[in-house]
Backbone bond lengths (Angstrom), bond angles and torsions (degrees), N, CA, C in turn:
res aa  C-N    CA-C-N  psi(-1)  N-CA   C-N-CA  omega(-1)  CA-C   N-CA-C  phi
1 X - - - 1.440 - - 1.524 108.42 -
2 X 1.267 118.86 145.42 1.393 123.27 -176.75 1.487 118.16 -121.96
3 X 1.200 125.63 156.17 1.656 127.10 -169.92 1.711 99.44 -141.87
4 X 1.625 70.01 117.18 1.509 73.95 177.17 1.494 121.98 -107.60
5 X 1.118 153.00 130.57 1.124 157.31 -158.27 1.763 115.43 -110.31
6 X 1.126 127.99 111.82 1.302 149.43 -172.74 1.728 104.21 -110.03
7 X 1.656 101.67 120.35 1.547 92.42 171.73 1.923 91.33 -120.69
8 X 1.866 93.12 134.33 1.459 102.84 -168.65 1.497 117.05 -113.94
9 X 1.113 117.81 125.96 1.618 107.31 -150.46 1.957 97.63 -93.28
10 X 1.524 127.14 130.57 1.456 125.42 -161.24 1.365 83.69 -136.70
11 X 1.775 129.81 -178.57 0.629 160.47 -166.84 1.638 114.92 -144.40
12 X 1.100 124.27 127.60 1.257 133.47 -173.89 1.659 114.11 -84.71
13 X 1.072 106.68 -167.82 1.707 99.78 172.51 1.728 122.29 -83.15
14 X 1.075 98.07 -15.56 1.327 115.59 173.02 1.432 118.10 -99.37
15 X 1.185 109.93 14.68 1.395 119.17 167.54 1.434 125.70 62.06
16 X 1.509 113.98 33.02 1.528 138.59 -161.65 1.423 109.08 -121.77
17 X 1.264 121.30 101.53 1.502 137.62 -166.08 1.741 83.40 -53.51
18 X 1.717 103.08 147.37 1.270 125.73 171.51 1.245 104.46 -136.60
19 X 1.106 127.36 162.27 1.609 136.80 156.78 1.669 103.39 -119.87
20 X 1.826 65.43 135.36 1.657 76.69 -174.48 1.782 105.09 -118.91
21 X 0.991 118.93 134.15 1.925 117.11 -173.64 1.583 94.23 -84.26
22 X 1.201 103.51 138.66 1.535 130.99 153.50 1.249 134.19 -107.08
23 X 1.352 117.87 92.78 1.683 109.66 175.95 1.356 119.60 -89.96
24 X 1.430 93.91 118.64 1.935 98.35 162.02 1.171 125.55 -96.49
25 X 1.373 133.00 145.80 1.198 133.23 158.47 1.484 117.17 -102.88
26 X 1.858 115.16 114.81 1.548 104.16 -175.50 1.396 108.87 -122.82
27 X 1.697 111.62 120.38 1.541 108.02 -170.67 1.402 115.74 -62.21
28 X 1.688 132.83 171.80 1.212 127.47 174.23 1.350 110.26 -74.14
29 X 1.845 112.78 144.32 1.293 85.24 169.31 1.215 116.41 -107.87
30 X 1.588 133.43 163.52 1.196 120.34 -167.56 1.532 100.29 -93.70
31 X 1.192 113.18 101.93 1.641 119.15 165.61 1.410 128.82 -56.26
32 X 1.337 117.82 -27.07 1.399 119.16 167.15 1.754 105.24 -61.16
33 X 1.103 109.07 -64.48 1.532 111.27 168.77 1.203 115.95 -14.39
34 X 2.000 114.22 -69.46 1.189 107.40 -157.79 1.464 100.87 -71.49
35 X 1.010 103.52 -59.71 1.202 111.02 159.43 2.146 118.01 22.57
36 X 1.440 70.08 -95.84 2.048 82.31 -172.87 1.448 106.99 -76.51
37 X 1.419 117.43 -1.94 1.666 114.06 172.08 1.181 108.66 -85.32
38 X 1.407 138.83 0.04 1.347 140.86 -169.42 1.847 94.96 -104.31
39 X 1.670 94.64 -47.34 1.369 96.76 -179.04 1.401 107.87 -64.90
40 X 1.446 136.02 -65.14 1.310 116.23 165.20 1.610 140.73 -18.02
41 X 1.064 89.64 -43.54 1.613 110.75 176.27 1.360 103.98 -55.12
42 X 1.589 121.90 -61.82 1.217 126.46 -143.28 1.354 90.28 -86.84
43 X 1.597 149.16 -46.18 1.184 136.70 136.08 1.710 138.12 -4.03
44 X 1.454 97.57 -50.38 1.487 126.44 165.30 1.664 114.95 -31.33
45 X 1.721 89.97 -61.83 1.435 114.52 -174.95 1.238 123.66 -83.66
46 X 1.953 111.91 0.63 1.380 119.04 -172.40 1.431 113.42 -127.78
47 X 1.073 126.67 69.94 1.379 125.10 -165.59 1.627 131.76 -28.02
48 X 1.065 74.22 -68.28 2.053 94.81 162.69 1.170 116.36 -57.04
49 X 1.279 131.49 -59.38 1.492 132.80 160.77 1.809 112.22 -39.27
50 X 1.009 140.60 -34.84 1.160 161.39 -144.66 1.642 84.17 -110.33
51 X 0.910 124.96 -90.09 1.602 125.83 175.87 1.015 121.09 -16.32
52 X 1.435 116.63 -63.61 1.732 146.61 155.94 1.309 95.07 -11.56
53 X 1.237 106.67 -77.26 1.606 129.64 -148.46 1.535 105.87 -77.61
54 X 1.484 134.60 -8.80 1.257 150.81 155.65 1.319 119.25 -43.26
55 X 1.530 96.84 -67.57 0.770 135.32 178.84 1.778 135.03 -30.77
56 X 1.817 72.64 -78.64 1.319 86.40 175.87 1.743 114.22 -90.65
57 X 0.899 123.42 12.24 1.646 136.11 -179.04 1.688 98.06 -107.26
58 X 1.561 132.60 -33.68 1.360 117.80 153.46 1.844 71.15 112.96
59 X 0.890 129.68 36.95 2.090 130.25 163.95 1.287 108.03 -94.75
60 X 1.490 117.23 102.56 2.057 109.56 148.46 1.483 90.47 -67.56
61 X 1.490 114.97 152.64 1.891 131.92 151.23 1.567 107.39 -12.29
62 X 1.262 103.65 -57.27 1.737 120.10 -161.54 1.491 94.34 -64.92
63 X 0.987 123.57 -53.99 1.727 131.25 -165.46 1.578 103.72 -82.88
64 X 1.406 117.93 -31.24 1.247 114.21 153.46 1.628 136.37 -38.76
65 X 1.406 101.75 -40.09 1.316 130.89 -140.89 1.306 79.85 -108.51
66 X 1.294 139.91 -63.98 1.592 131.86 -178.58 1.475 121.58 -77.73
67 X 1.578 110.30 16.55 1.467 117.05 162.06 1.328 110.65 -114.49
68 X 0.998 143.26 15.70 1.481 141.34 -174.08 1.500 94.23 -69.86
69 X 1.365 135.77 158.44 1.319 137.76 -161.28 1.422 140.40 12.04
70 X 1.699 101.03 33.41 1.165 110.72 168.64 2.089 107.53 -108.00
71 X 1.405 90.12 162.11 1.425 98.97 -173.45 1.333 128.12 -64.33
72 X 1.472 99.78 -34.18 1.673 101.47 163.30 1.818 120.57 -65.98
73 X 1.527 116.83 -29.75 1.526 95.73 171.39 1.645 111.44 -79.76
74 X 1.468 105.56 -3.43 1.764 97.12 -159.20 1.813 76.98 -69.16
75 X 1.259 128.93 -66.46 1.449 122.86 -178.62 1.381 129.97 -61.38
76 X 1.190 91.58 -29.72 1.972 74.76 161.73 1.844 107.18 -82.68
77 X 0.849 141.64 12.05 1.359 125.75 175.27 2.127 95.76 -102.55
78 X 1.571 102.13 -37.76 1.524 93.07 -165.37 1.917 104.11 -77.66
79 X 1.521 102.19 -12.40 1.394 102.19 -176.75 1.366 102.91 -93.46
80 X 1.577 126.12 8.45 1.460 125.08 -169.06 1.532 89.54 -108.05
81 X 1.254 126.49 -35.50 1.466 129.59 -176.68 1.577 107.12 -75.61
82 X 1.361 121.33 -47.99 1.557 131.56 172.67 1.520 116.07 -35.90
83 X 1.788 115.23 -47.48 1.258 108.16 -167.61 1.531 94.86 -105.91
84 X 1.376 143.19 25.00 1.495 145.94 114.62 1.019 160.68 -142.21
85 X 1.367 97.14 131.93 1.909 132.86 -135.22 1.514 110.63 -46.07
86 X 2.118 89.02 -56.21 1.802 74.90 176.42 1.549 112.42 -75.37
87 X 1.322 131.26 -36.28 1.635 113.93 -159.17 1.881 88.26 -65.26
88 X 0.903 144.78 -13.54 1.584 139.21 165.71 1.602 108.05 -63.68
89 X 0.835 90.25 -69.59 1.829 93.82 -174.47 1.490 108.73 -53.65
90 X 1.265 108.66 -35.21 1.771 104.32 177.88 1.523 123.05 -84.93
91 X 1.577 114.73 -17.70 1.193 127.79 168.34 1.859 114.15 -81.18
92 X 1.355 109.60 -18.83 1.418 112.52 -163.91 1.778 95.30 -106.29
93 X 1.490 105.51 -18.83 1.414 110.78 169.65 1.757 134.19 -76.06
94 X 1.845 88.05 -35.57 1.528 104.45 167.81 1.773 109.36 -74.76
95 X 1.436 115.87 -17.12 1.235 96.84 -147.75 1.871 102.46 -124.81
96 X 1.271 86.55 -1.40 1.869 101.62 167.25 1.548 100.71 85.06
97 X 1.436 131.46 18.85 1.749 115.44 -179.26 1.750 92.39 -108.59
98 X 1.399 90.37 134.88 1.577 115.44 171.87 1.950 102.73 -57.68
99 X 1.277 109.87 107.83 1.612 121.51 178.17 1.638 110.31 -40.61
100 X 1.516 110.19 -43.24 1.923 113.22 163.89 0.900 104.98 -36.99
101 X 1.290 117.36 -84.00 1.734 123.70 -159.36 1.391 95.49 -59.58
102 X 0.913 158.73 -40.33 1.420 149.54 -172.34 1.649 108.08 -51.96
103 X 1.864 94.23 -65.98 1.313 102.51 -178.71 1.724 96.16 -43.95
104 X 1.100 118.99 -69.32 1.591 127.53 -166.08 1.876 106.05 -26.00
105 X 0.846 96.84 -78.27 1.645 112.13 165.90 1.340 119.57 -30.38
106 X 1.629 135.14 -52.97 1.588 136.02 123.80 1.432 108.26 -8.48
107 X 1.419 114.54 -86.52 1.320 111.89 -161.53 1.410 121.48 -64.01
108 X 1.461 123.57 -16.03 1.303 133.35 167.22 1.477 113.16 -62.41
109 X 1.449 105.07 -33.45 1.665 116.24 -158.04 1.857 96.04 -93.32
110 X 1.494 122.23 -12.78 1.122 112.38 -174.48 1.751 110.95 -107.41
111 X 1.507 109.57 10.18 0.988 126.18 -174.10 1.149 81.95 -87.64
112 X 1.531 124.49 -84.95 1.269 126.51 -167.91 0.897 121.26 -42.63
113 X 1.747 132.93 -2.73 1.680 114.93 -169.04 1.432 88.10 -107.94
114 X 1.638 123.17 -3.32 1.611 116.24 -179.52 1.602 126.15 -68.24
């Protein structure tokens, strides 16, 4: 967890700049998360693509359906987007994430499965 500290410059009634401290606390976010929920999404909206990706990831519906926020689909969906370029670029285009950091996030996630 991180704290972030903001110093905010106010004015009193007497019209005498003060500083005033601000502490934030901002949790991590888990980027893999968002990550494959965007990719899901964009799947969501693509039937066939979605099928595809069933498919070849080894998902009946049912097994689909009882992996939703588990760790193995968060990586099989970001490693299903990784090895293609356009459904990446068009998912990272609809959905505002820079395709680097994505890739980056891939390559973090395939470290860990080594």
């Amino acid at each position: 967890m991180k704290t972030l500290t903001f110093v905010e410059s106010t004015c009193n009634l007497n019209g005498h700049k003060q500083a005033q401290r601000l502490d934030m606390t901002s949790q991590p976010t888990d980027i893999k998360t968002e990550f494959s929920e965007k990719a899901f999404e964009h799947l969501l909206a693509a039937p066939d693509e979605l099928a595809r990706f069933m498919q070849i990831a080894g998902y009946s519906p049912d097994a689909l359906r009882r992996a939703v926020d588990s760790s193995e689909l968060k990586s099989a969906l970001i490693d299903y987007f990784a090895q293609n370029e356009a459904l990446l670029l068009s998912m990272c285009a609809n959905s505002g994430i820079d395709p680097n950091r994505f890739m980056r996030i891939w390559s973090q996630d395939q470290i860990h499965d080594a």
